[in-house]
N, C-alpha and C positions, 0 to 999 in steps of 0.2 A: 575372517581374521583381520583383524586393524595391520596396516601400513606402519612401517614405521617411520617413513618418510611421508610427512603430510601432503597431500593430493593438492595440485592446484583444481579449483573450483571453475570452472566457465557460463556461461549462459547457451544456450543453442536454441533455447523455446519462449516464444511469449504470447500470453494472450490476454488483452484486456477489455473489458466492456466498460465503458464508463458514460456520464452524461454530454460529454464531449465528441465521443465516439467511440462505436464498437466494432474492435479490431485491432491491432496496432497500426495498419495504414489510418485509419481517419483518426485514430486517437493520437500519432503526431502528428498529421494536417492540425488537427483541434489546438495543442499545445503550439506549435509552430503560430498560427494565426491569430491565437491569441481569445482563443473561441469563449464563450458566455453560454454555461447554459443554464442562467438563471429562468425560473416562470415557476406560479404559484402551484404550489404541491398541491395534489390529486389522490395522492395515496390513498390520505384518509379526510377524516372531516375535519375541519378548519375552520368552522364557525367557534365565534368565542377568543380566536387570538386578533391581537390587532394587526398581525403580517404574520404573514407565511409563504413564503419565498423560499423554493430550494431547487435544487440539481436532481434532476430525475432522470433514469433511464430510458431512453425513447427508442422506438420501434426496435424492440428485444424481440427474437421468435428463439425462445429455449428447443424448440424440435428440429431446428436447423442447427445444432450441434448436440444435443442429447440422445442418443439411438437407442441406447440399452435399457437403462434406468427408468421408469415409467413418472411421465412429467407430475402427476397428482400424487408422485409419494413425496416430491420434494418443492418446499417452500423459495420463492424468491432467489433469498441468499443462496438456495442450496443449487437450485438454478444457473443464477451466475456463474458458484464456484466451479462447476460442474464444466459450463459452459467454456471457460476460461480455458480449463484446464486441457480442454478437445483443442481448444484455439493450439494452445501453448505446442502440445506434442505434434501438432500438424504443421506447427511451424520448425517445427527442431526436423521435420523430416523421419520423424521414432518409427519402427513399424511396433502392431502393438504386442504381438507376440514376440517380439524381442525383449521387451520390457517385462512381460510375462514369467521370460524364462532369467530374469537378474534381480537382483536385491534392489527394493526400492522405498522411497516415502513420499508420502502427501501430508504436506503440513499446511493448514487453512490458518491463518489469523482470522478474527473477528471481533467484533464488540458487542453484537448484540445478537448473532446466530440467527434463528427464523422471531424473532421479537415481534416482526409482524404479525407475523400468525397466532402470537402470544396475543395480540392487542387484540385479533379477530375473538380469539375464544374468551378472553375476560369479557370483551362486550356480550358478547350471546348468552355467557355466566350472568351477568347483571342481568338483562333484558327478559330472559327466557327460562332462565334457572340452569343450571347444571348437565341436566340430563338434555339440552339440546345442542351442547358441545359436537361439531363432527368428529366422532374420533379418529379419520385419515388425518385430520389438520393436527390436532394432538398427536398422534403418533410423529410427525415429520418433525416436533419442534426440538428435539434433541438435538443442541449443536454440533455432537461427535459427527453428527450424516454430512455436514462439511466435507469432511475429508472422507470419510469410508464411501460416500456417494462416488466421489472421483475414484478409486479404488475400482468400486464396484463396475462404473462405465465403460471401464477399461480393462475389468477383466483380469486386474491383477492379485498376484498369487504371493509370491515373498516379499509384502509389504507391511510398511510399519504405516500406520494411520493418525496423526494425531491435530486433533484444531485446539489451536491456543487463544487464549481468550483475553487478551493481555490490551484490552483497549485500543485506541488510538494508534498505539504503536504495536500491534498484533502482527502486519505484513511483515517488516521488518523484522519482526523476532523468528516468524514463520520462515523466513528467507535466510537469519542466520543459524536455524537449525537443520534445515537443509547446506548449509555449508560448514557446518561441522559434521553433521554423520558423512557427509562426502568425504569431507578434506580427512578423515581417522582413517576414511575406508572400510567403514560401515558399510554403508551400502552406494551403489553405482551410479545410479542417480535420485534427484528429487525434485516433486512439482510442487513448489511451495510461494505462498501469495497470503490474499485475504478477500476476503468478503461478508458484505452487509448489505443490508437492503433498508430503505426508506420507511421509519416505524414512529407512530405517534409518541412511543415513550420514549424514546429520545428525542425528540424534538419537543417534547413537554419539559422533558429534565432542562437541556440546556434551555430555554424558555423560562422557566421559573426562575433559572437562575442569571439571567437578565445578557443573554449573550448570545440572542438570535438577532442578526443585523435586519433588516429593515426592508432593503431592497440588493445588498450585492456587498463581496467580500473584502475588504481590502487590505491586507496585509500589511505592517508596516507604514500605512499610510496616517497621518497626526490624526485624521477625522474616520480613523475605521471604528466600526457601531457592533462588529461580531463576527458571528461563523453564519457560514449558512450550509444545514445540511443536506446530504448525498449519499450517493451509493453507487454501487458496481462490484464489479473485482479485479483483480490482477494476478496471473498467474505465472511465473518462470518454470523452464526446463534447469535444471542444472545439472552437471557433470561433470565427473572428474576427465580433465583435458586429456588423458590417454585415450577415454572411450571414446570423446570427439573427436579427437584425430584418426582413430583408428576405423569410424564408420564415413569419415569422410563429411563431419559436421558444417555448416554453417557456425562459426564463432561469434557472437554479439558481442560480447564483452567477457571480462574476469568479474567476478568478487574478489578482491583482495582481503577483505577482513571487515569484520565487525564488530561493535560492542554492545553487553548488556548493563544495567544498571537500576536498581528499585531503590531511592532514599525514604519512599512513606514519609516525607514530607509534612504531606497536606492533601485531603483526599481528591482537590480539584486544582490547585495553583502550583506550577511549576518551581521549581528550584534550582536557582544559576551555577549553585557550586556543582550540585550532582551533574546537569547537564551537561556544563562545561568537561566532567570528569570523565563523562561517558565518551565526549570527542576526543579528546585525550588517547582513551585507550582503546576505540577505535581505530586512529590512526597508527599507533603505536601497533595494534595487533597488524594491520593490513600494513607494516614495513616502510609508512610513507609520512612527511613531514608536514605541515601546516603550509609550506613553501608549495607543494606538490600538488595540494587542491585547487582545481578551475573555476570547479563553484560549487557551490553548496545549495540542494534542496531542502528548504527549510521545513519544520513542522507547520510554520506560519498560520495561524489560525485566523488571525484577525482581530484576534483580542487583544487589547494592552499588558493582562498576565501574562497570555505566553508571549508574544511579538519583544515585548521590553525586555523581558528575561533569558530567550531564545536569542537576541541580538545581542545581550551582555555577555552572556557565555561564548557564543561568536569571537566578539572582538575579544573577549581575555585569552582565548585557544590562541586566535588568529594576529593579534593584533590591531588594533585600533586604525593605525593607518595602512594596513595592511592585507583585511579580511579580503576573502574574495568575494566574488558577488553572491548574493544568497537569495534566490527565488520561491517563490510560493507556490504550486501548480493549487494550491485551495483554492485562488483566487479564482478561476475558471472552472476547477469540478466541484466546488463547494468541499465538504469535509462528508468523506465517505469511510469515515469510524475502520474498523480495521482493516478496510481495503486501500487505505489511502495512503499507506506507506511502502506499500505494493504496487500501488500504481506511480507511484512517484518513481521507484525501484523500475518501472519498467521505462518511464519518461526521460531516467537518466539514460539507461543507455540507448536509448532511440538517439537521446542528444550529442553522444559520443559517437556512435554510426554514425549520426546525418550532419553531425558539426555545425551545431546550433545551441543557444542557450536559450529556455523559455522563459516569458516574460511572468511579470507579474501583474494582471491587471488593474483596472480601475484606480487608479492610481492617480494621485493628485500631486501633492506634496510628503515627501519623507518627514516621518517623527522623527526631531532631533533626539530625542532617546534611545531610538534604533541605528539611527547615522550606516545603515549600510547602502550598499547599491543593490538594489532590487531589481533589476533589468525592467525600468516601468515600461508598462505598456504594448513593447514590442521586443519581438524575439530579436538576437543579435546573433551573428555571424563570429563562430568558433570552432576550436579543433580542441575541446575538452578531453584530455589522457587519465584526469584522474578525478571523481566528482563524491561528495559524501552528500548523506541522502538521511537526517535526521527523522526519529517518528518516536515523538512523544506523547504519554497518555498521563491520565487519572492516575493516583495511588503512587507517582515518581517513578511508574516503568517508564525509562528511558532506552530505546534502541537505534543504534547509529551504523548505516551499512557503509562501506567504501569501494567503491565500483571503479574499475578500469580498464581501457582500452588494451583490447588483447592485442599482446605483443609473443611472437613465439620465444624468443629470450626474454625471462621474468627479468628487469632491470628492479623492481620496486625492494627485492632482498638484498640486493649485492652490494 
């Protein structure tokens, strides 16, 4: 039965894998230091491009956190998400028959689900004809196993399962649907994040269409050349703060609120009016003013479409002399498609515990078209209360989360 008093939301679990680090202790060492994990992709084959440079997962072992699930029924992405999600509940302290016995969801963002596996099996189609397809690899590429996989690992029984496929900005959406069935009173808690894995067809797509940088990311910077892709995941505990108080939680942080938005624009180039209108209502859902934000995680890709228009909308929210700082963690994990709004979501509030802002790498000179402060180079010393955490995609899904420092009196409504 819905609440008729809206739940506040908290964090209690996190777990991320990324090319920076996997875990949240080395992934914010990685962020804090300002880590690089650019080298030439390995994935797949790479003959034929002139660069291929991306952020890859290193020394992953999925059977040191997968028990249940059997590793060959699930692909990469499904791996991580899996993986993430063991992180996430071990860090919140859950035991798993508690969870068992309560209403819950698993919500995966992605963009491209087991796409890899997709790439393996068209090649062997090509190569070998049809009938040399393996069909455990076809069978795992269904992106719903995202989420029902984590389900499954754990065992759980009164759950709602859902993977949103909502591009770029997937985490992010994944993360405010878990804070609205919370906050109604739907259900008691939810682990919700994103994940992708490193797949030739996207990294052909953006390729073709002239937006793989060269050798490394730069966000905001006059001379940045692109994205560079990545992958990982990121996964959150959330819960409504009764349940946390009442098991004697570890708190990380609140969600305060978030916003969605799709203008359909333009199937690949951003739009300032929508974006800006998303921060907008963002804030306005999450109780807090443009005055109130410390900094802002940008979507920052790298590119001048979005960077130029992602900064415009910035400063028209914020203020021209006025915006806060607004960082890029791309610039160091490369662009990990729908995990990367989720891992940024877990980066904010690593940054709000540990009272630090992350830097934005590689950085040379600011585009005076962007004119914001990108924290270059080097992390900076902060007590961030309130941080919004943009994740913009393809097709004008816009989602905007607003994260804050848990305080047992909510000050952000009053």
């Amino acid at each position: 039965m819905r609440s008729e008093a809206p739940h506040r939301v908290v964090v209690t679990g996190m777990g991320a894998i990324s090319s920076i680090g996997i875990g949240t202790a080395d992934f914010r060492t990685g962020l804090r230091s300002g880590h690089s994990a650019v080298r030439p992709i390995t994935a797949f084959d790479t003959d034929g491009f002139a660069h291929a440079m991306g952020c890859e997962v290193t020394g992953f072992a999925p059977e040191d956190h997968i028990r249940n699930v059997p590793l060959h029924t699930l692909g990469r992405a499904g791996q991580f998400s899996v993986s993430a999600a063991r992180m996430a509940v071990e860090d919140a302290g859950l035991d798993e028959a508690d969870l068992r016995a309560r209403r819950g969801l698993t919500a995966i963002g992605t963009t491209d689900g087991e796409a890899r596996d997709m790439d393996r099996l068209v090649e062997t189609e090509l190569s070998k004809g049809p009938e040399a397809m393996d069909p455990a690899v076809a069978e795992r590429v269904t992106p719903g196993r995202l989420s029902s996989a984590v389900a499954r690992e754990l065992g759980l029984r009164s759950v709602e399962a859902v993977t949103l496929p909502t591009a770029c900005a997937a985490g992010n959406y994944a993360i405010g649907y878990g804070y609205d069935a919370i906050s109604s009173g739907d259900v008691d808690y939810a682990l919700c994040g994103g994940a992708d894995a490193l797949c030739r067809k996207t990294f052909t797509g953006f390729y073709r269409i002239g937006t793989i940088a060269p050798e490394r990311c730069q966000p905001f910077d006059k001379d940045r050349q692109g994205i560079l892709t990545g992958e990982g995941a990121g996964v959150l505990v959330l819960e409504n703060l009764e349940s946390a108080r009442a098991r004697g939680a570890r708190i990380h942080a609140e969600v305060l609120g978030f916003a969605l938005n799709c203008d359909a624009h333009h199937p690949v180039a951003p739009d300032e009016d929508s974006v800006a209108d998303c921060m907008r209502l963002a804030l306005e859902n999450a109780g807090v003013g443009p005055g109130d934000v410390d900094f802002i995680s940008a979507h920052g890709t790298g590119t001048r479409a979005n960077d130029v228009t992602e900064a415009a909308a910035v400063r028209r929210v914020f203020g021209a002399d006025t915006a806060p700082r607004t960082i890029s963690m791309k610039s160091m994990l490369g662009h990990s498609m729908g995990a990367a709004s989720a891992l940024a979501s877990i980066g904010c509030v690593l940054a709000i515990v540990e009272g630090f802002i992350p830097p934005t790498i590689n950085h040379v000179e600011t585009d005076p078209e962007c004119g914001l402060d990108c924290v270059p180079n080097e992390a900076v010393a902060a007590k961030p209360r309130v941080v919004q955490n943009n994740g913009l995609a393809f097709g004008g899904n816009n989602a905007v989360l607003i994260l804050g420092k848990y305080e047992e009196e909510q000050t952000w409504h009053g």
